[in-house]
PDB file as gemmi writes it, atoms N, CA and C in Angstrom:
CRYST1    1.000    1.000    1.000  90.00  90.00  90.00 P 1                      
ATOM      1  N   UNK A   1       0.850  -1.180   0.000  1.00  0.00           N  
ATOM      2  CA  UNK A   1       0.000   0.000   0.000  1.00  0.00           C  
ATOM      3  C   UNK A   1       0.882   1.224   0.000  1.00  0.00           C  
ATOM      4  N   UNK A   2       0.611   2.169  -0.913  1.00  0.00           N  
ATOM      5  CA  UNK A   2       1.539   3.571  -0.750  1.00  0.00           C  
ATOM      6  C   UNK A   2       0.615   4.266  -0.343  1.00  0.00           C  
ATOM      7  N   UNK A   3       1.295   5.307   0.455  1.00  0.00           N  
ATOM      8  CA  UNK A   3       0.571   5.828   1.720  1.00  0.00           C  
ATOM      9  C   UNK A   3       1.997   7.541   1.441  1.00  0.00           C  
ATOM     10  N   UNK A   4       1.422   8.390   0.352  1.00  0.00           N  
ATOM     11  CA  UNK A   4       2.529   9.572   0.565  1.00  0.00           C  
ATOM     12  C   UNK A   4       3.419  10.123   2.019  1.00  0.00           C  
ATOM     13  N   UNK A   5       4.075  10.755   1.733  1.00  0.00           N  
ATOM     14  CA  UNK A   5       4.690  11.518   2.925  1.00  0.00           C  
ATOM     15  C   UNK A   5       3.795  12.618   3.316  1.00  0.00           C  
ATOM     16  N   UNK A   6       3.435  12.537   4.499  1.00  0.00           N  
ATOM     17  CA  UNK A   6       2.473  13.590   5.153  1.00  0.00           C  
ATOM     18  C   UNK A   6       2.983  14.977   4.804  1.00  0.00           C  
ATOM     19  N   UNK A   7       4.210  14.856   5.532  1.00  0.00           N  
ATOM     20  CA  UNK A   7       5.108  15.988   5.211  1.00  0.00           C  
ATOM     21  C   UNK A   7       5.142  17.407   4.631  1.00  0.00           C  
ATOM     22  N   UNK A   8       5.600  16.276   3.326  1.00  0.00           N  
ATOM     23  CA  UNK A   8       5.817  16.949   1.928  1.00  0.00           C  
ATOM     24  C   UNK A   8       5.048  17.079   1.321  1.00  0.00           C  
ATOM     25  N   UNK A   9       3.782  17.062   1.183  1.00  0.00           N  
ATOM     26  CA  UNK A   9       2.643  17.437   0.115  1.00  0.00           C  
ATOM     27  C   UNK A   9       1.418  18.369   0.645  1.00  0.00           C  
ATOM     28  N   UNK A  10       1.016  19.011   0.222  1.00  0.00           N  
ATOM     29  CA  UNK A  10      -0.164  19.698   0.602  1.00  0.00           C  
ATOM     30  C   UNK A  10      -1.210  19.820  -0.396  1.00  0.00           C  
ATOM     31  N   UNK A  11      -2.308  19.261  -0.278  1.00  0.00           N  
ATOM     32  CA  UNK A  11      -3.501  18.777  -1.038  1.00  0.00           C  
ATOM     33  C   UNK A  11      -4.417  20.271  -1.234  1.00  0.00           C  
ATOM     34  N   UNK A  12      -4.323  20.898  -0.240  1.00  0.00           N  
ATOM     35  CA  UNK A  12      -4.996  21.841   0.063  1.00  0.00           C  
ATOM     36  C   UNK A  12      -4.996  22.781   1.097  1.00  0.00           C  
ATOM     37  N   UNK A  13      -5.281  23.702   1.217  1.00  0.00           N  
ATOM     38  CA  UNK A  13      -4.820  24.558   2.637  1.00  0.00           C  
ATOM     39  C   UNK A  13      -5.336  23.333   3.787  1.00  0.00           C  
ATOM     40  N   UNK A  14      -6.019  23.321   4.012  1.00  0.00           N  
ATOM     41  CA  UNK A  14      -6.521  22.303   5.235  1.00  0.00           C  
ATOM     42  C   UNK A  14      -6.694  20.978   5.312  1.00  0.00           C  
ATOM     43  N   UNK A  15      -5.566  20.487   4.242  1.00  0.00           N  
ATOM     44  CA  UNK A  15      -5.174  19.211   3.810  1.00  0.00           C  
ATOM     45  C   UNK A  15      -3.690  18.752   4.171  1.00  0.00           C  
ATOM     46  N   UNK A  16      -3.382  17.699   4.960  1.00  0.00           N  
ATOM     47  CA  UNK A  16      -2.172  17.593   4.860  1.00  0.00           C  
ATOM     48  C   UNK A  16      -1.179  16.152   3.888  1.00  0.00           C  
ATOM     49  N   UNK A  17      -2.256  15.769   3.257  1.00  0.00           N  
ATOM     50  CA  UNK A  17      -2.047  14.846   2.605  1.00  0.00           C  
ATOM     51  C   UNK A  17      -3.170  14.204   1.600  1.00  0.00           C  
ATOM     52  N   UNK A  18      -2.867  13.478   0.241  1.00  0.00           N  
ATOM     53  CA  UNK A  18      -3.691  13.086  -0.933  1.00  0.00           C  
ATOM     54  C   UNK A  18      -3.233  11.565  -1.488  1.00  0.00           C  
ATOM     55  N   UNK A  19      -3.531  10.819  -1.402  1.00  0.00           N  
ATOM     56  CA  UNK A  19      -3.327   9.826  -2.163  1.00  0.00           C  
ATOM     57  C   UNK A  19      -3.918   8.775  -2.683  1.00  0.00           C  
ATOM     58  N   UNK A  20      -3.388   8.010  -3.598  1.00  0.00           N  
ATOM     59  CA  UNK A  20      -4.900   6.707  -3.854  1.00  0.00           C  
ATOM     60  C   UNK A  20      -4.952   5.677  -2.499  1.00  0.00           C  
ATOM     61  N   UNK A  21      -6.221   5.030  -3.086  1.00  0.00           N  
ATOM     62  CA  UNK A  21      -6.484   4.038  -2.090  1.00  0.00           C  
ATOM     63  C   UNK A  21      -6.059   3.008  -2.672  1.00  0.00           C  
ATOM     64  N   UNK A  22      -5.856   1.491  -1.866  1.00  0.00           N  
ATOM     65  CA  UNK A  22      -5.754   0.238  -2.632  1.00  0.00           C  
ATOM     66  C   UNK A  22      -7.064  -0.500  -2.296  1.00  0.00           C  
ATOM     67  N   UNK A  23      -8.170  -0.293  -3.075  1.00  0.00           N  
ATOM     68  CA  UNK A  23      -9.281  -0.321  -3.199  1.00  0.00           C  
ATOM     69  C   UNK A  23      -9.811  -0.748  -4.942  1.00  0.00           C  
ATOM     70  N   UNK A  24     -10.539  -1.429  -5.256  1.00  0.00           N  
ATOM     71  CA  UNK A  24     -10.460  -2.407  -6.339  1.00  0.00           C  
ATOM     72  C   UNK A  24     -11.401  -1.132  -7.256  1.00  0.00           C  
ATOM     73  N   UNK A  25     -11.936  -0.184  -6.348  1.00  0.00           N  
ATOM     74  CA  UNK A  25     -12.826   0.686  -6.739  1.00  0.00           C  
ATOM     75  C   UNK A  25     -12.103   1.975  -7.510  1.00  0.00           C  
ATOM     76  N   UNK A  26     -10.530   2.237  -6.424  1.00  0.00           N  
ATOM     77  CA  UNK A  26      -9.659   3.466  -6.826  1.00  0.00           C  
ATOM     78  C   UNK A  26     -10.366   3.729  -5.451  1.00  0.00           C  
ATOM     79  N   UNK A  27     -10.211   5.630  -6.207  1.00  0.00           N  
ATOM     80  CA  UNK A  27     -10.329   6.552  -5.117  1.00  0.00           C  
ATOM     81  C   UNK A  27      -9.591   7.377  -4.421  1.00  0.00           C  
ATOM     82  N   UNK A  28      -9.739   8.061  -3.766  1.00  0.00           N  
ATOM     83  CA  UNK A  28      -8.411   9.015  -3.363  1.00  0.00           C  
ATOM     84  C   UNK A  28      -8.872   9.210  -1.800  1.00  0.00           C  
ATOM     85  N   UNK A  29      -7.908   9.197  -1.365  1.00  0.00           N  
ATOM     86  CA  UNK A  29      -7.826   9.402   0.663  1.00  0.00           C  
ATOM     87  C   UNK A  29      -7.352  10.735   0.652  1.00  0.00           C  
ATOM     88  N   UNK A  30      -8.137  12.079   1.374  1.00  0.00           N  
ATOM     89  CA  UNK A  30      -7.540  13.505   2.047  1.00  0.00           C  
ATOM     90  C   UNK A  30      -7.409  13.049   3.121  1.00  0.00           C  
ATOM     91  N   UNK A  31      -6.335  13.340   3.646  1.00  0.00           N  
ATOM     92  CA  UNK A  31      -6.132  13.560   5.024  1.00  0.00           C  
ATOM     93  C   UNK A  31      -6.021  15.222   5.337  1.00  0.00           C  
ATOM     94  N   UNK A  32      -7.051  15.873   6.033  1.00  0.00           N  
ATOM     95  CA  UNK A  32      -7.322  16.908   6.294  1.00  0.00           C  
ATOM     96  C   UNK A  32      -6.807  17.237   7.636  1.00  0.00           C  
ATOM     97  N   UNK A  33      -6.956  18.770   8.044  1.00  0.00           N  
ATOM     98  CA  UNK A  33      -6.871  18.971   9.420  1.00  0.00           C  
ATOM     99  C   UNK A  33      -8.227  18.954  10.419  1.00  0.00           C  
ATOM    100  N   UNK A  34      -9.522  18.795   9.625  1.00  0.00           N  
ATOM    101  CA  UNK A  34     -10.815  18.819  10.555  1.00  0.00           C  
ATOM    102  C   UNK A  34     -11.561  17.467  10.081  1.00  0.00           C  
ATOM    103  N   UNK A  35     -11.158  17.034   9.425  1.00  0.00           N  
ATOM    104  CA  UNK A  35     -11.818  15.485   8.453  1.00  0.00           C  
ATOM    105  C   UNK A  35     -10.928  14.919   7.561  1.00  0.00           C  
ATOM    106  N   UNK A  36     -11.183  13.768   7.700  1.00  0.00           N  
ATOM    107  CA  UNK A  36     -10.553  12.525   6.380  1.00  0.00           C  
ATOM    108  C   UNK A  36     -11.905  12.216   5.437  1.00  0.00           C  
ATOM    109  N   UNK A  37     -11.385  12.691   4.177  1.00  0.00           N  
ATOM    110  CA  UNK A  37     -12.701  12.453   3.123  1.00  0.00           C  
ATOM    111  C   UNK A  37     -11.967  11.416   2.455  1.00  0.00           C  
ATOM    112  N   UNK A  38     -12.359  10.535   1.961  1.00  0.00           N  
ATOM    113  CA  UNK A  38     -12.805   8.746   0.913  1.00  0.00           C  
ATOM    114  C   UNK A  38     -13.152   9.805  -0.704  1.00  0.00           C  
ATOM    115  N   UNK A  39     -12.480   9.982  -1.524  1.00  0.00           N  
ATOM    116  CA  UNK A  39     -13.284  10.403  -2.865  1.00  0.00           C  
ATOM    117  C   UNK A  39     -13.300   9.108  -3.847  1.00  0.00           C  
ATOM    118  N   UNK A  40     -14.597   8.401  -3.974  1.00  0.00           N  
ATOM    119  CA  UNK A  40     -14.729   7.538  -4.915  1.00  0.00           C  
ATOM    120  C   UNK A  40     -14.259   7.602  -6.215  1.00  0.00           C  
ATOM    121  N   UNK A  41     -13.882   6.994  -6.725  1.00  0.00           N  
ATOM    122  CA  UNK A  41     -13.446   6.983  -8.684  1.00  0.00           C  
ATOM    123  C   UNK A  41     -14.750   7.134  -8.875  1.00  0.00           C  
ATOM    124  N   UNK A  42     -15.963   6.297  -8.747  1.00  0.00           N  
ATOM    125  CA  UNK A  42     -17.262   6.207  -9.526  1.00  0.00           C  
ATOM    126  C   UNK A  42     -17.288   7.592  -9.889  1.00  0.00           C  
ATOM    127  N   UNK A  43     -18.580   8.129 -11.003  1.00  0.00           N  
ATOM    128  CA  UNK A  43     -19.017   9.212 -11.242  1.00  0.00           C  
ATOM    129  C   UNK A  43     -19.820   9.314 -10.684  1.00  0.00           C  
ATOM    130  N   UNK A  44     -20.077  10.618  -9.477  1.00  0.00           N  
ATOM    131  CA  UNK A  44     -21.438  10.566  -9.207  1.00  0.00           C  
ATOM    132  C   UNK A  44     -21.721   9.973  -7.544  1.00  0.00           C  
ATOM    133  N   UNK A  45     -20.514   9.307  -7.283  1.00  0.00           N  
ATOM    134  CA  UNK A  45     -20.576   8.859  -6.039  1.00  0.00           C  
ATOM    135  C   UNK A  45     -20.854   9.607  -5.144  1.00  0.00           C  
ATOM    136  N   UNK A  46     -21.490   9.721  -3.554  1.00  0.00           N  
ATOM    137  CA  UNK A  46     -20.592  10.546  -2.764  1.00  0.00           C  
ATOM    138  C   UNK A  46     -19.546  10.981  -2.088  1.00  0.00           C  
ATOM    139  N   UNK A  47     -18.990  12.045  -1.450  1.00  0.00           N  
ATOM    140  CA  UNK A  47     -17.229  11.391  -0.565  1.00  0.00           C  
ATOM    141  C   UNK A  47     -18.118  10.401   0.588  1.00  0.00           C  
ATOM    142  N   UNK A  48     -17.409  10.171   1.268  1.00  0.00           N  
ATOM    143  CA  UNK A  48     -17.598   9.704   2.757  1.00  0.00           C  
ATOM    144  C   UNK A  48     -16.390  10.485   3.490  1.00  0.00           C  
ATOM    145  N   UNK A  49     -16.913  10.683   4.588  1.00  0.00           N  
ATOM    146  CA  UNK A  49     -16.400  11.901   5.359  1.00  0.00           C  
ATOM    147  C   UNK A  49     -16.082  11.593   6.988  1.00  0.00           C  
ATOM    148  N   UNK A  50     -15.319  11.657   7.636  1.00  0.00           N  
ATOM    149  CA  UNK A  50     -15.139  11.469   8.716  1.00  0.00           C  
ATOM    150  C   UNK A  50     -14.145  12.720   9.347  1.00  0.00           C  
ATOM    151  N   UNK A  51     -15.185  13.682  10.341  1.00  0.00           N  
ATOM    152  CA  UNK A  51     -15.019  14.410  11.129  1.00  0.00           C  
ATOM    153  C   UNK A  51     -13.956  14.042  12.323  1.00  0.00           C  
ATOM    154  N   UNK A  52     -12.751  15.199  12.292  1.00  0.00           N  
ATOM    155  CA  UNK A  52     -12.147  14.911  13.614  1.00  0.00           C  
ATOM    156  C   UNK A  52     -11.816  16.224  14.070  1.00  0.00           C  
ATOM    157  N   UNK A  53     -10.803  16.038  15.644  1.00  0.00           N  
ATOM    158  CA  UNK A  53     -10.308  17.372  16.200  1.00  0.00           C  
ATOM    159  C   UNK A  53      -9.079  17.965  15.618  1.00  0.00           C  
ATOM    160  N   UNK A  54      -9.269  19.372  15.129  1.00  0.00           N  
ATOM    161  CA  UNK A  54      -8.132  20.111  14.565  1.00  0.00           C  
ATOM    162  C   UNK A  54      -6.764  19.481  14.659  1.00  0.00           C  
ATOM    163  N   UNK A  55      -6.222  19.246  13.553  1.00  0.00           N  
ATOM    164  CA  UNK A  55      -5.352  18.338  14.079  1.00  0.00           C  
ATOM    165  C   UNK A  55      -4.331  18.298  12.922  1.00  0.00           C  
ATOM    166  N   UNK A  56      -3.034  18.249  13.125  1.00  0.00           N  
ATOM    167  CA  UNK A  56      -2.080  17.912  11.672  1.00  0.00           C  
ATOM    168  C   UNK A  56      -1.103  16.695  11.699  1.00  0.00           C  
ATOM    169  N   UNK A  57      -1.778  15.624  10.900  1.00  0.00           N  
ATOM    170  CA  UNK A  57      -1.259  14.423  10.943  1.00  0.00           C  
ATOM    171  C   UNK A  57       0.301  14.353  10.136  1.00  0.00           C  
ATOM    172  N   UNK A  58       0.873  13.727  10.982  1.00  0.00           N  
ATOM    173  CA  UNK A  58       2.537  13.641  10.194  1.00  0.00           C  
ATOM    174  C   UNK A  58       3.091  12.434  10.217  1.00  0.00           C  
ATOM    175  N   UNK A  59       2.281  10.899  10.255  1.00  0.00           N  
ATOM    176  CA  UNK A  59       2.811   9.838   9.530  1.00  0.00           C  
ATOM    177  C   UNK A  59       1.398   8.974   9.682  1.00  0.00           C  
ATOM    178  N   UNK A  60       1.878   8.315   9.235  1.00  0.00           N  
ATOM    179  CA  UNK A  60       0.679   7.107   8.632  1.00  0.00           C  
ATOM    180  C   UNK A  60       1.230   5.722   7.764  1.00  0.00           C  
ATOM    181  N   UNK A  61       0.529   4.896   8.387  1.00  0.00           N  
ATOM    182  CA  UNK A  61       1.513   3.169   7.686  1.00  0.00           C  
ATOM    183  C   UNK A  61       0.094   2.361   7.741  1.00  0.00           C  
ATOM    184  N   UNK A  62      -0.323   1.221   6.918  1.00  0.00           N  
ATOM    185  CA  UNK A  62      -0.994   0.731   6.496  1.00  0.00           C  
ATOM    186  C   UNK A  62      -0.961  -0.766   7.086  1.00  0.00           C  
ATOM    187  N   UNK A  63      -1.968  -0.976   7.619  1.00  0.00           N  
ATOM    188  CA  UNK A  63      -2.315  -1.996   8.551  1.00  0.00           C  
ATOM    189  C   UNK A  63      -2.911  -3.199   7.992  1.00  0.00           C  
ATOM    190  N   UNK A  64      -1.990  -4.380   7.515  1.00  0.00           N  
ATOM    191  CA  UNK A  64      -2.570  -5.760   6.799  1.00  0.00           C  
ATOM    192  C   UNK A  64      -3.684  -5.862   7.569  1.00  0.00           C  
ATOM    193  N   UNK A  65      -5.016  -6.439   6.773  1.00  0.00           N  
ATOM    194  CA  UNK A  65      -5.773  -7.342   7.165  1.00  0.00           C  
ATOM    195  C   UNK A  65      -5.845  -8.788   7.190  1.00  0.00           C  
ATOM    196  N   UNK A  66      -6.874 -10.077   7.457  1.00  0.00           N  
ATOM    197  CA  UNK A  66      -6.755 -10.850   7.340  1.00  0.00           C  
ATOM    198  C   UNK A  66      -7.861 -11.280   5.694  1.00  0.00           C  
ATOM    199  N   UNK A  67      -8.426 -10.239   6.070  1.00  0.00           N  
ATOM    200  CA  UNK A  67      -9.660 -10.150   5.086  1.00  0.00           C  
ATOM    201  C   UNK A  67      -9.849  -8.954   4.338  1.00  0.00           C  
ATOM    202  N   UNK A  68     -10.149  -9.072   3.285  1.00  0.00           N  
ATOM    203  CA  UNK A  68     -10.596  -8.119   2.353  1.00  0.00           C  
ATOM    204  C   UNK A  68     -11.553  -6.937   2.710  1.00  0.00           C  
ATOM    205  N   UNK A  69     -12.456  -6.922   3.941  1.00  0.00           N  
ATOM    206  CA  UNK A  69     -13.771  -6.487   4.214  1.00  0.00           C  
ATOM    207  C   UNK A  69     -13.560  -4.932   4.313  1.00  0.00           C  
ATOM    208  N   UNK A  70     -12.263  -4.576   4.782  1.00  0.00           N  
ATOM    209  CA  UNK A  70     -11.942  -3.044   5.044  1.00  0.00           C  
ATOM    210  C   UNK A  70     -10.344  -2.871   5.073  1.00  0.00           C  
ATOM    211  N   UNK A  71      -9.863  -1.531   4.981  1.00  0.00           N  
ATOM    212  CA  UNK A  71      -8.470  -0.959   4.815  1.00  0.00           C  
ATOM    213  C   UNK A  71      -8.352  -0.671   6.200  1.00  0.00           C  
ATOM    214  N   UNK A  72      -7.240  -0.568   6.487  1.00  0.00           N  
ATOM    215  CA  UNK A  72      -6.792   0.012   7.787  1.00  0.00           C  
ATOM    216  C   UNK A  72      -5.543   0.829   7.784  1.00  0.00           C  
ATOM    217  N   UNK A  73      -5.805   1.972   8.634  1.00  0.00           N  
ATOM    218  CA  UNK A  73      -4.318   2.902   8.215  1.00  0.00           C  
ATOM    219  C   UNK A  73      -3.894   3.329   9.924  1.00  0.00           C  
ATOM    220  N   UNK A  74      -2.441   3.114  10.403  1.00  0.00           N  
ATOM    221  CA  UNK A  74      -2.775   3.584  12.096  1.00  0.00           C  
ATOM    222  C   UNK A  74      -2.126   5.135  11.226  1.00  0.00           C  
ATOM    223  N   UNK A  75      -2.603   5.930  12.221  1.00  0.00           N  
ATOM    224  CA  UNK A  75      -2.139   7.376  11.870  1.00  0.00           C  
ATOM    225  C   UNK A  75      -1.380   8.155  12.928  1.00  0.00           C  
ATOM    226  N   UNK A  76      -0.464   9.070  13.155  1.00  0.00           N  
ATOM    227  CA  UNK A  76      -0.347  10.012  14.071  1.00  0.00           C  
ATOM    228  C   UNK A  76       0.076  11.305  13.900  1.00  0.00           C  
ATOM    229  N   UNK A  77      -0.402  12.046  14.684  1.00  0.00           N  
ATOM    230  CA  UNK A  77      -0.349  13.694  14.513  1.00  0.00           C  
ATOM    231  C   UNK A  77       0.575  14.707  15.420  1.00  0.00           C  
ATOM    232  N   UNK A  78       0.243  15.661  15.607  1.00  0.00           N  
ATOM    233  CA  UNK A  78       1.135  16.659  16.061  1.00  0.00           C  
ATOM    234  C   UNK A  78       1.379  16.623  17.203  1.00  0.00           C  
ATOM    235  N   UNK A  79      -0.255  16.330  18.256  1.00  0.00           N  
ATOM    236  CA  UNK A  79       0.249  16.257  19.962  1.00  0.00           C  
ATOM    237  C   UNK A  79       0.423  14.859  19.877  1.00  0.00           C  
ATOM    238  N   UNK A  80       0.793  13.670  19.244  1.00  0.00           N  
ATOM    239  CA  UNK A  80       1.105  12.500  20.035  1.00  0.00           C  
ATOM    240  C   UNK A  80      -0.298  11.647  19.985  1.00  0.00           C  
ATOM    241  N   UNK A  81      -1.021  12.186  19.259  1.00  0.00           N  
ATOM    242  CA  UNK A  81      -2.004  11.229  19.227  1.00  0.00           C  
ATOM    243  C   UNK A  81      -2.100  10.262  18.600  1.00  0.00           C  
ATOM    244  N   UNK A  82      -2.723   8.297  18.903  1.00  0.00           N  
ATOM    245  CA  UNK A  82      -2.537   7.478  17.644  1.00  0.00           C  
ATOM    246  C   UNK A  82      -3.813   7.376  16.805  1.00  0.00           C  
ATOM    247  N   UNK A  83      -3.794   7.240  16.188  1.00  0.00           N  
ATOM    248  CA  UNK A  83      -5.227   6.847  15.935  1.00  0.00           C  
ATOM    249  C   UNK A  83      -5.298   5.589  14.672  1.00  0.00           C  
ATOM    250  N   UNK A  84      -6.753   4.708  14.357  1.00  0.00           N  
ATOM    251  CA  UNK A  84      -6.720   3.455  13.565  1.00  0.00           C  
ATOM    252  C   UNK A  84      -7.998   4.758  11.925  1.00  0.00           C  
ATOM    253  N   UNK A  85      -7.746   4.874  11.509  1.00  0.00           N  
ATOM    254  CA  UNK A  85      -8.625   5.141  10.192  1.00  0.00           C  
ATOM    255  C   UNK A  85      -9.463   3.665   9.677  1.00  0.00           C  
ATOM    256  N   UNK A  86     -10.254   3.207  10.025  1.00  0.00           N  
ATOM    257  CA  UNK A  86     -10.792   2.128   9.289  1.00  0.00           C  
ATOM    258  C   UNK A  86     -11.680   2.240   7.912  1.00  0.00           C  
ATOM    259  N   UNK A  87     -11.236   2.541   6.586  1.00  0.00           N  
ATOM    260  CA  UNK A  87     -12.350   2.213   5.535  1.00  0.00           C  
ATOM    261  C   UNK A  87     -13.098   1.008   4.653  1.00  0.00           C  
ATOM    262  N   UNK A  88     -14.026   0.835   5.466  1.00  0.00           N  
ATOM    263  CA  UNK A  88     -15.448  -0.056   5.435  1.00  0.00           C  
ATOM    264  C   UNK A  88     -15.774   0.034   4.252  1.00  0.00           C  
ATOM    265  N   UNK A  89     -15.873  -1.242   3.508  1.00  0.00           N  
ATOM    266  CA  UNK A  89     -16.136  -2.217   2.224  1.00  0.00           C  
ATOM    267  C   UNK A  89     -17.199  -3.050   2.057  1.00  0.00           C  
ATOM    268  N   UNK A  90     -17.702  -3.075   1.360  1.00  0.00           N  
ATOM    269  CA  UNK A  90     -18.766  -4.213   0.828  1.00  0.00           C  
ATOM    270  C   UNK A  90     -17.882  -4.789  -0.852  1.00  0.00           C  
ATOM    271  N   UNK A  91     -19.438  -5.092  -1.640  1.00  0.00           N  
ATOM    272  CA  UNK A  91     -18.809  -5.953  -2.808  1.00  0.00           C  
ATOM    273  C   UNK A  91     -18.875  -4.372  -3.571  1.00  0.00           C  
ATOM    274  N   UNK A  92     -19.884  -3.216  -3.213  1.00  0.00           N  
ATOM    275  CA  UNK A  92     -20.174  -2.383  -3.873  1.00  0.00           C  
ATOM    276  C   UNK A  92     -19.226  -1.359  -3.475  1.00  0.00           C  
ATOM    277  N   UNK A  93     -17.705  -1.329  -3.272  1.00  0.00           N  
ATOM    278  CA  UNK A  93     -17.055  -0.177  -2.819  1.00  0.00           C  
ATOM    279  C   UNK A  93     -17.091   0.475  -1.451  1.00  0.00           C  
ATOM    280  N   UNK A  94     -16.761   1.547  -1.202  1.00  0.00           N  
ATOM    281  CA  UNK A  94     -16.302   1.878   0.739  1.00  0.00           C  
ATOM    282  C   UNK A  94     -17.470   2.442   0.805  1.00  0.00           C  
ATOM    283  N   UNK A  95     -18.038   1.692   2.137  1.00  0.00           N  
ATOM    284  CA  UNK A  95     -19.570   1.929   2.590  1.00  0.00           C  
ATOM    285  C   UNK A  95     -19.398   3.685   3.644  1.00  0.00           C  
ATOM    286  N   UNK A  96     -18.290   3.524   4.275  1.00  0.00           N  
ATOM    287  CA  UNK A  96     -17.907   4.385   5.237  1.00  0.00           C  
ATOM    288  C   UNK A  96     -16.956   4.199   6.005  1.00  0.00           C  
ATOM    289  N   UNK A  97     -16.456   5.615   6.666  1.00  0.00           N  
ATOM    290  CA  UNK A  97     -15.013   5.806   7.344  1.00  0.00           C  
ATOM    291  C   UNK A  97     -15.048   5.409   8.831  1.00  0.00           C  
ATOM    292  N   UNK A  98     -14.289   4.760   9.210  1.00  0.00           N  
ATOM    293  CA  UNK A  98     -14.400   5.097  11.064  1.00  0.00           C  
ATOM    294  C   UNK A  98     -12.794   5.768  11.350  1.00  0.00           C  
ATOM    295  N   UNK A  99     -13.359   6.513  12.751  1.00  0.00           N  
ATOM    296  CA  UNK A  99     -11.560   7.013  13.407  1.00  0.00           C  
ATOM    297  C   UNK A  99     -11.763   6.386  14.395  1.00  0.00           C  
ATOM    298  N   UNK A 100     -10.758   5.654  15.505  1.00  0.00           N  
ATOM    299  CA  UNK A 100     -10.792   5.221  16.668  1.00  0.00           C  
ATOM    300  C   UNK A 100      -9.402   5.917  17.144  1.00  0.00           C  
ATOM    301  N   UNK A 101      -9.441   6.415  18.314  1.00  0.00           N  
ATOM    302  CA  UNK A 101      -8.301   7.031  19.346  1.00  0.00           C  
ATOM    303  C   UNK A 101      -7.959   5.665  19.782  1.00  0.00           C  
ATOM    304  N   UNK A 102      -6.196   5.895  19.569  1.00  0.00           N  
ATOM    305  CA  UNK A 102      -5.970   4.417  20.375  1.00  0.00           C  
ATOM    306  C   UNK A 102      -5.417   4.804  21.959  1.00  0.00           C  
ATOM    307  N   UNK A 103      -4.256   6.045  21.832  1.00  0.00           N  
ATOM    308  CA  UNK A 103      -3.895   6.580  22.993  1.00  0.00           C  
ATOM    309  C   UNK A 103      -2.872   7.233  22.099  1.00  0.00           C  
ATOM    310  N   UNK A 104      -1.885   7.874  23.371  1.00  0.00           N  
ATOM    311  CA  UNK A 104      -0.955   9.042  23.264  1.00  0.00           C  
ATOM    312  C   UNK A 104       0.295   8.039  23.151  1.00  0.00           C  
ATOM    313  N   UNK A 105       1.476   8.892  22.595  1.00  0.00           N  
ATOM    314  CA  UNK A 105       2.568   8.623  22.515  1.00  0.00           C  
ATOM    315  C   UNK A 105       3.750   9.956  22.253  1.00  0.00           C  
ATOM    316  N   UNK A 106       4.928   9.980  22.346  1.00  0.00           N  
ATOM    317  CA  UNK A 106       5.620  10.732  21.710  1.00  0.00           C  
ATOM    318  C   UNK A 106       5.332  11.315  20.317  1.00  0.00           C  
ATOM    319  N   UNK A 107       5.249  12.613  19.895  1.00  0.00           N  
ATOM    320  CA  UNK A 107       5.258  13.592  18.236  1.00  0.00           C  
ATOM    321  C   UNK A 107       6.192  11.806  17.388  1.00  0.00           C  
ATOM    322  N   UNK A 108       4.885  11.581  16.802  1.00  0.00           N  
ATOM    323  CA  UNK A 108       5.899  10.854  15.617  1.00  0.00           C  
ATOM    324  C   UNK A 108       5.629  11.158  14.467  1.00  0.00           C  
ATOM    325  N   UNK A 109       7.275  11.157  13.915  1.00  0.00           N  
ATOM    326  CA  UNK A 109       7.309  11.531  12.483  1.00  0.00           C  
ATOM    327  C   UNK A 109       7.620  10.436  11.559  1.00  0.00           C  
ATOM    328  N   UNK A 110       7.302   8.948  12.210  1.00  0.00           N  
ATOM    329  CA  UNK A 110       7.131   8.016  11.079  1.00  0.00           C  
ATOM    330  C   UNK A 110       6.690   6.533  11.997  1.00  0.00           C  
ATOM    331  N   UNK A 111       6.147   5.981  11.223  1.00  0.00           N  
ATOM    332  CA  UNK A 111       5.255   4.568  11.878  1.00  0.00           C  
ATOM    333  C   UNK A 111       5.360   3.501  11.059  1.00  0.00           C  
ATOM    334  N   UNK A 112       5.481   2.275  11.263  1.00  0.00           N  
ATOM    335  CA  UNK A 112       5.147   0.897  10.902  1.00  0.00           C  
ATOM    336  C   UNK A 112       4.596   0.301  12.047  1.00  0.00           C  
ATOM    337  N   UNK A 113       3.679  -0.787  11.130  1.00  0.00           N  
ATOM    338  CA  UNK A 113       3.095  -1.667  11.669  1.00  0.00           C  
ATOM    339  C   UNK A 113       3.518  -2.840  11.316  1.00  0.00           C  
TER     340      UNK A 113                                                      
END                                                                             
């Protein structure tokens, strides 16, 4: 899974990152500073959107599943926060986003899982 450098790219003023998904559908992942939006390839789709606290994420690594059913990304940001991004799959493409707080840690500026 490629997963850009948080870093170095800016999608948008209140974006800190853009990239595809590995999703059979496509699609593109924002990582924002107030939400993570899902933009479908379909035409016509909607985003799916997941609201969070002001926040500027600076690494992110991609979390194997055992199953196909959803993506997983752990993420972390500026105060030390971790967090899991889960995007939720059916046969018909990403149904919807979840964020889960896992806990705090040291400012990291890079992650594997």
């Amino acid at each position: 899974l490629l997963v850009p450098p948080l870093r170095s790219s800016v999608a948008a003023a209140a974006s800190s990152s853009a990239g595809p998904t590995q999703t059979s559908g496509g699609g593109v992942l924002i990582l924002g500073q107030n939400q993570i939006t899902y933009l479908p390839s379909t035409p016509n789709a909607p985003p799916k959107i997941v609201p969070m606290q002001e926040t500027l994420l600076l690494s992110a690594a991609s979390i194997p599943t055992l199953d196909s059913s959803d993506i997983r990304y752990l993420l972390g940001d500026d105060t030390g926060r971790l967090l899991v991004l889960a995007l939720l799959r059916n046969s018909g493409g990403i149904t919807s986003l979840t964020l889960d707080y896992l806990g705090s840690v040291t400012t990291p500026t890079g992650l594997t899982y």
